[in-house]
C-alpha atoms as a printed R data frame, in Angstrom:
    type eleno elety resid chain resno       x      y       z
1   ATOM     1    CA   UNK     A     1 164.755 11.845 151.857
2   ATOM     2    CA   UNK     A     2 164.508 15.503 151.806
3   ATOM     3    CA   UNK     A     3 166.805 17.491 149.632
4   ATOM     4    CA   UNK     A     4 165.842 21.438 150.332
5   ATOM     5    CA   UNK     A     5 168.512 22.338 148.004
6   ATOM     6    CA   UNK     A     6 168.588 22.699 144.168
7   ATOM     7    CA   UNK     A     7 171.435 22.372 142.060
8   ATOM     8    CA   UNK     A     8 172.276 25.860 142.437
9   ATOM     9    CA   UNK     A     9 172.681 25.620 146.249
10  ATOM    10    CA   UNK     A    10 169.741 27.777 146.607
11  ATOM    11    CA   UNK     A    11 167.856 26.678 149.731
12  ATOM    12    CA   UNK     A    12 163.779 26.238 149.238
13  ATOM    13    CA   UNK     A    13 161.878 25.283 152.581
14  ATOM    14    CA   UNK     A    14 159.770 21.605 152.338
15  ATOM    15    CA   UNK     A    15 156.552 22.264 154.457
16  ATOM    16    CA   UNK     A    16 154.426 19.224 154.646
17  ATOM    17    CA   UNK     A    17 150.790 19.407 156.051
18  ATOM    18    CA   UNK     A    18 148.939 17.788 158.731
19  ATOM    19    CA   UNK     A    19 148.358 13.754 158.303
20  ATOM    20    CA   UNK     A    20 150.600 13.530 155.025
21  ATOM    21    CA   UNK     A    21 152.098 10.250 154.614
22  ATOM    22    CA   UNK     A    22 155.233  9.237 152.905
23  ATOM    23    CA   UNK     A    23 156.090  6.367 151.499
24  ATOM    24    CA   UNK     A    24 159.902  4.475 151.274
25  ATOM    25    CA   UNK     A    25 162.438  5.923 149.309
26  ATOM    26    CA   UNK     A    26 160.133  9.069 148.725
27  ATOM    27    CA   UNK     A    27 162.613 12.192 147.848
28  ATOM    28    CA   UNK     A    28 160.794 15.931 148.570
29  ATOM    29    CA   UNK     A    29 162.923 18.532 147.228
30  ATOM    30    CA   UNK     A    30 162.986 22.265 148.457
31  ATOM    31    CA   UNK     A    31 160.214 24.182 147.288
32  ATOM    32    CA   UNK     A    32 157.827 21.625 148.226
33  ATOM    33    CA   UNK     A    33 154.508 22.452 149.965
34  ATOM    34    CA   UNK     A    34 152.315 19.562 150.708
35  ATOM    35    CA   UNK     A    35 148.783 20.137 151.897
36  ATOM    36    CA   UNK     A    36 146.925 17.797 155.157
37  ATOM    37    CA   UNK     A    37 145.755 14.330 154.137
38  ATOM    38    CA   UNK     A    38 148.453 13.537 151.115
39  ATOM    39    CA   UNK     A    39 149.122 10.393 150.311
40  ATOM    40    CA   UNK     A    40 152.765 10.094 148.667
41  ATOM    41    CA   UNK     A    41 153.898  6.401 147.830
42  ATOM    42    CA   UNK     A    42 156.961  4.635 147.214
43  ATOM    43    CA   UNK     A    43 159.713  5.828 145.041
44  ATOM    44    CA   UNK     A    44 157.504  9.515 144.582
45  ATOM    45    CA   UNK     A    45 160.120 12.377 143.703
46  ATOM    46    CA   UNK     A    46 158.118 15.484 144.574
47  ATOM    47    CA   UNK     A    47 159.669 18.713 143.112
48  ATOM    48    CA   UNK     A    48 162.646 17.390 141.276
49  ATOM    49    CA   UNK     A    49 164.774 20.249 139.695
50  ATOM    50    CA   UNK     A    50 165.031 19.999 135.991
51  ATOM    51    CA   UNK     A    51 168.667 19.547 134.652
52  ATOM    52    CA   UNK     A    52 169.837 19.359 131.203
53  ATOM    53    CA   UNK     A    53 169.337 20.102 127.553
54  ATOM    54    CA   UNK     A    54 166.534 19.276 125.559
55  ATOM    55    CA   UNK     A    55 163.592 21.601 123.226
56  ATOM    56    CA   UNK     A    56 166.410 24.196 122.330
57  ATOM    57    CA   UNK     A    57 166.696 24.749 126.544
58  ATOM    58    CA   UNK     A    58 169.193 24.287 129.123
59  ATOM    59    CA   UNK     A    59 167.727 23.552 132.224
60  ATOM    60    CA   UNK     A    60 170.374 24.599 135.315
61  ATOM    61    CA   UNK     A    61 168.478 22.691 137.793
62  ATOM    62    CA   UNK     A    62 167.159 25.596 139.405
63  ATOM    63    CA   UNK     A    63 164.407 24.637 142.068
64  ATOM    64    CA   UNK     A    64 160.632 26.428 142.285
65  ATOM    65    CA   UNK     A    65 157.531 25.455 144.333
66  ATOM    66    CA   UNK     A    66 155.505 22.476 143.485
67  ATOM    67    CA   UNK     A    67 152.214 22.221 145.432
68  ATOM    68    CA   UNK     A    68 150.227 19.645 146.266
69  ATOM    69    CA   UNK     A    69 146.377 20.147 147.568
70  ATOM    70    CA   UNK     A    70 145.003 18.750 150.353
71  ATOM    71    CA   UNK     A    71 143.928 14.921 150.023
72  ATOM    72    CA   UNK     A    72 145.453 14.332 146.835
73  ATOM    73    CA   UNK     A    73 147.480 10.532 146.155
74  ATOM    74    CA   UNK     A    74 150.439 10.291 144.241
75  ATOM    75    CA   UNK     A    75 151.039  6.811 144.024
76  ATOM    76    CA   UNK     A    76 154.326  4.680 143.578
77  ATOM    77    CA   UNK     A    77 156.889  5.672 141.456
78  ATOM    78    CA   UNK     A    78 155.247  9.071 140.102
79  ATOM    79    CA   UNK     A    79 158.105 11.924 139.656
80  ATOM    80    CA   UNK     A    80 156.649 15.592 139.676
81  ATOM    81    CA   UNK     A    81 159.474 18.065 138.846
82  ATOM    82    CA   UNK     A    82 159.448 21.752 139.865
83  ATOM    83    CA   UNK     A    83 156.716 24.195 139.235
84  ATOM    84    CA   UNK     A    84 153.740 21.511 139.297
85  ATOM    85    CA   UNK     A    85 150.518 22.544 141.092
86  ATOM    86    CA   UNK     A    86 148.493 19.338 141.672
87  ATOM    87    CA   UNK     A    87 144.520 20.350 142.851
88  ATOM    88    CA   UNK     A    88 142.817 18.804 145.755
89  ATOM    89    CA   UNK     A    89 141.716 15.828 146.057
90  ATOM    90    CA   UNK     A    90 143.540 14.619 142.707
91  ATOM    91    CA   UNK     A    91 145.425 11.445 142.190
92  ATOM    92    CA   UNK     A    92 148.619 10.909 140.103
93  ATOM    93    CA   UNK     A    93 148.768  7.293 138.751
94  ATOM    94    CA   UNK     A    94 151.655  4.621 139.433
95  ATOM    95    CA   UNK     A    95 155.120  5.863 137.177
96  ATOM    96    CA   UNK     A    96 153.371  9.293 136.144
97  ATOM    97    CA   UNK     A    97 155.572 11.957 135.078
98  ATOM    98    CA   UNK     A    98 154.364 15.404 135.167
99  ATOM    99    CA   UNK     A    99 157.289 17.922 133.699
100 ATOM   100    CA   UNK     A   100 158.057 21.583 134.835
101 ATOM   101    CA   UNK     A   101 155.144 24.222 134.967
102 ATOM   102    CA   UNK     A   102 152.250 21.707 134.830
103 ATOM   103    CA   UNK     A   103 148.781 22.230 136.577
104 ATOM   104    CA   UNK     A   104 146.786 19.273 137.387
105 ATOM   105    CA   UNK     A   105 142.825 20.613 138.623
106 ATOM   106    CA   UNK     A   106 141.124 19.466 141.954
107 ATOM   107    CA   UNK     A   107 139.532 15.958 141.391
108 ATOM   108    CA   UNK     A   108 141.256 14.876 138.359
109 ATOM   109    CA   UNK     A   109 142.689 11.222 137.928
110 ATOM   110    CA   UNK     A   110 145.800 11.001 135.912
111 ATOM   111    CA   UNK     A   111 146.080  7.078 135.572
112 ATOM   112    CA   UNK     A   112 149.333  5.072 135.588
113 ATOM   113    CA   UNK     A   113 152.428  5.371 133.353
114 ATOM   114    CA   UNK     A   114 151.034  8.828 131.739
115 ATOM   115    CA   UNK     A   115 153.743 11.656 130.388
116 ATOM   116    CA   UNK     A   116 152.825 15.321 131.023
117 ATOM   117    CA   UNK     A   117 154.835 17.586 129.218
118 ATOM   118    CA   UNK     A   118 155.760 21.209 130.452
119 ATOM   119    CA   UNK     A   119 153.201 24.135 130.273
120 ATOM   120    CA   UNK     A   120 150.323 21.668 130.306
121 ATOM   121    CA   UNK     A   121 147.254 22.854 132.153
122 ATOM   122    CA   UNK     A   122 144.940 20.030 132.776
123 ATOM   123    CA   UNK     A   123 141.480 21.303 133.936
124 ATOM   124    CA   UNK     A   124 139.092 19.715 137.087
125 ATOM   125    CA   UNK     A   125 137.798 16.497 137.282
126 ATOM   126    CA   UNK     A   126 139.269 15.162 134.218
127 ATOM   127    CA   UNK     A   127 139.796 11.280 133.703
128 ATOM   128    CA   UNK     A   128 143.118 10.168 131.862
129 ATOM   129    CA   UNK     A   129 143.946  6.529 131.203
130 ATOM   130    CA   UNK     A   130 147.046  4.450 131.053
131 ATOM   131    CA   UNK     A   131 149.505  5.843 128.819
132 ATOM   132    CA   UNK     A   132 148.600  8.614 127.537
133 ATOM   133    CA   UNK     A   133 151.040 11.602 126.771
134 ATOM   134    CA   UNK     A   134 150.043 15.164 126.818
135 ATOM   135    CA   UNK     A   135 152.250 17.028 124.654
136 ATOM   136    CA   UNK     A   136 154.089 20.745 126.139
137 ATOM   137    CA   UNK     A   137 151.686 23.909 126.591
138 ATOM   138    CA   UNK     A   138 148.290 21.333 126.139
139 ATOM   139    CA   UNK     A   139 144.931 22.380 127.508
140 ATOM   140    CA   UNK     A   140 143.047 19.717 128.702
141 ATOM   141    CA   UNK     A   141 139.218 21.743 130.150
142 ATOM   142    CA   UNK     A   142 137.682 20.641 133.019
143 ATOM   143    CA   UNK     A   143 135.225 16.992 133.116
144 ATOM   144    CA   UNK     A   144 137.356 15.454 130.042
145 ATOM   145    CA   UNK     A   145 138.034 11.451 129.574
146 ATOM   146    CA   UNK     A   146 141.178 11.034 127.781
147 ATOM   147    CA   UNK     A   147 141.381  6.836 126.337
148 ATOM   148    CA   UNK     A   148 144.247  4.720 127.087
149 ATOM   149    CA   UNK     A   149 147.187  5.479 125.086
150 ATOM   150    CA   UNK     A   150 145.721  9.140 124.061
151 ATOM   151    CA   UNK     A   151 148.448 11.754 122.554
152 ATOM   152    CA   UNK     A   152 146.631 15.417 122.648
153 ATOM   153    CA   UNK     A   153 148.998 17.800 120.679
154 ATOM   154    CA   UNK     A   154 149.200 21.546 120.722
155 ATOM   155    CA   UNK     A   155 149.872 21.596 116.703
156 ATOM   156    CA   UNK     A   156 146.756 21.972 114.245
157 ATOM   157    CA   UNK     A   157 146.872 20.259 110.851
């Protein structure tokens, strides 16, 4: 399903990329821009406005580009809302959330059932197991291996 409008009514053009392939019940939202060679599974939401109240913010569901590089997978299930930039060659795990204004780097895995919260900027080549959570505004540099269940925070102690 494409949807190239946010909740606004603002109209965002969807361009997809040579050889990308979409799985069932797949929604693309305006804004998106998919490179040549993506894979995007069942049940992805690419681009997904962000609508609501939470941290202190209102979110009006105003739409913004979310790109993905070329030959990247997002498997089944995997939402990525507005203002994501996912790297070539990257794959987003099974159920993966990755909020407004996230970067994912060229080559990194993000496994299955992981929570990226908004402002992170995860670096190339990094390695991320089931269920970990990255908190908002984290830094994750490039080549890191995050364990299953890991929970980086921006706060010192």
């Amino acid at each position: 399903m494409f949807v190239p409008a946010d909740m606004l009514g603002t109209l965002r053009h969807i361009v997809l990329g040579a050889r990308v392939t979409v799985g069932a019940f797949a929604v693309i939202h305006g804004g998106a821009r998919v490179s040549g060679d993506v894979k995007l599974g069942h049940r992805v939401i690419v681009g997904e406005p962000e609508y609501g109240y939470a941290m202190g913010q209102v979110y009006q569901g105003v739409g913004d580009t979310t790109t993905i590089g070329a030959g990247a997978v997002v498997r089944a299930g995997a939402a990525l809302y507005a203002d994501v930039q996912v790297g070539e060659d990257s794959t987003i795990g099974h159920n993966t959330l990755l909020r407004t204004n996230v970067v994912v780097g060229s080559g990194t895995q993000l496994a299955a059932n992981l929570t990226v919260e908004r402002g992170a900027c995860i670096g190339d080549g990094v390695r991320c197991s089931p269920g970990s959570h990255l908190t908002a505004d984290t830094i994750v540099a490039d080549k890191v291996f995050l364990g299953a269940g890991s929970v980086p925070s921006t706060t010192s102690s």
